[in-house]
N, C-alpha and C positions, 0 to 999 in steps of 0.2 A: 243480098239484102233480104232480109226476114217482113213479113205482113206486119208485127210490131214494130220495124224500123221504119219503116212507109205512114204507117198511122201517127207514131213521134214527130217524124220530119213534117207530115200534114198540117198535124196538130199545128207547130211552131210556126212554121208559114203562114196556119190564119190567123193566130194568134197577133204575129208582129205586125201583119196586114191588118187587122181587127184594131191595134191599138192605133196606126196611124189613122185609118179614117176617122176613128173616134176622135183624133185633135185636131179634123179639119180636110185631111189628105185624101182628097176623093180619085185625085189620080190613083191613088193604090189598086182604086178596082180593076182598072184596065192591066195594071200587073199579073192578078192574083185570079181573075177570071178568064176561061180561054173564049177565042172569036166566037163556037156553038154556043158557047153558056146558054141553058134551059133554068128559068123558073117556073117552078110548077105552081108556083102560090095567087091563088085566085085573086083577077084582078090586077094580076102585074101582065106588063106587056112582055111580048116575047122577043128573045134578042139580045145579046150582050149591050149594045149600047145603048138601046134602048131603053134598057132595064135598070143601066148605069144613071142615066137621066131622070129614069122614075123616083130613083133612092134619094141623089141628090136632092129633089125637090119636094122629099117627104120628110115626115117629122123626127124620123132616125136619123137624118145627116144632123141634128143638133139636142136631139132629146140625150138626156143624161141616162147611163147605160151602166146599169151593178150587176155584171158576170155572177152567176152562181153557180155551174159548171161547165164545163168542157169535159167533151167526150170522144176520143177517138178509136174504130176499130177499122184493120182492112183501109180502107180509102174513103172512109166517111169522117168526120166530123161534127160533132152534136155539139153544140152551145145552148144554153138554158142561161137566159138573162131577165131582168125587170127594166122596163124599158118607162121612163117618165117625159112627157111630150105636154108643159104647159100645166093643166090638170088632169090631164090621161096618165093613168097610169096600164103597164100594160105586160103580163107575164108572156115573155116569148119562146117555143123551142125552134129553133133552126137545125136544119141540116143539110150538111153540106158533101158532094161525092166532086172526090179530084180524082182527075188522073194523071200523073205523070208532070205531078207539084204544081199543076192548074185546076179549079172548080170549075166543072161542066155541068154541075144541075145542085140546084135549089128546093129544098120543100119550107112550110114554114105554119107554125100553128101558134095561134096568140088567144090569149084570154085577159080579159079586160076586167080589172080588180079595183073592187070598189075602196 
């Protein structure tokens, strides 16, 4: 299997995983993140399930989410989306590094659009 076939297959796994938490399915995380999961984004706690806990009870498990791209190379994943939470609006990039068809770390940079 080629570095292009790993970055595809990544891609598609957050992707299907990305669409279900969007409709509500928050168990997906504990699929799609491995036990170490690392986020590196200031202000979130450290720890897979803990992390899982933070997201749920933030303005992403229900803000409304318009994909503008996805990026895969090697075993990362980049999504660039507009994130709308109430009257926040809110330009996000994520990224994401798997390994071995699970994401073990997180980065995350957002700017807030008036």
């Amino acid at each position: 299997m080629t570095d292009i076939d790993d970055a595809e297959i990544n891609k598609a796994r957050f992707l299907e995983a990305f669409g279900r938490f969007a409709e509500g399915d928050t168990g997906v995380l504990f699929e799609i993140l491995r036990e170490d999961f690392v986020s590196h984004t200031p202000g979130a706690p450290a720890g897979r399930d803990a992390w899982i806990e933070f997201i749920k009870g933030s303005p992403i498990a229900t803000a409304e989410i318009e994909i503008q791209h996805v990026l895969a190379e090697d075993q990362l994943v980049v999504m660039h989306y507009f994130l709308t939470a109430g009257e926040v609006r809110e330009a996000v990039v994520d990224l994401w590094r798997f390994e071995d068809g699970l994401i073990v770390e997180h980065w995350s940079v957002t700017e807030l659009l008036t």
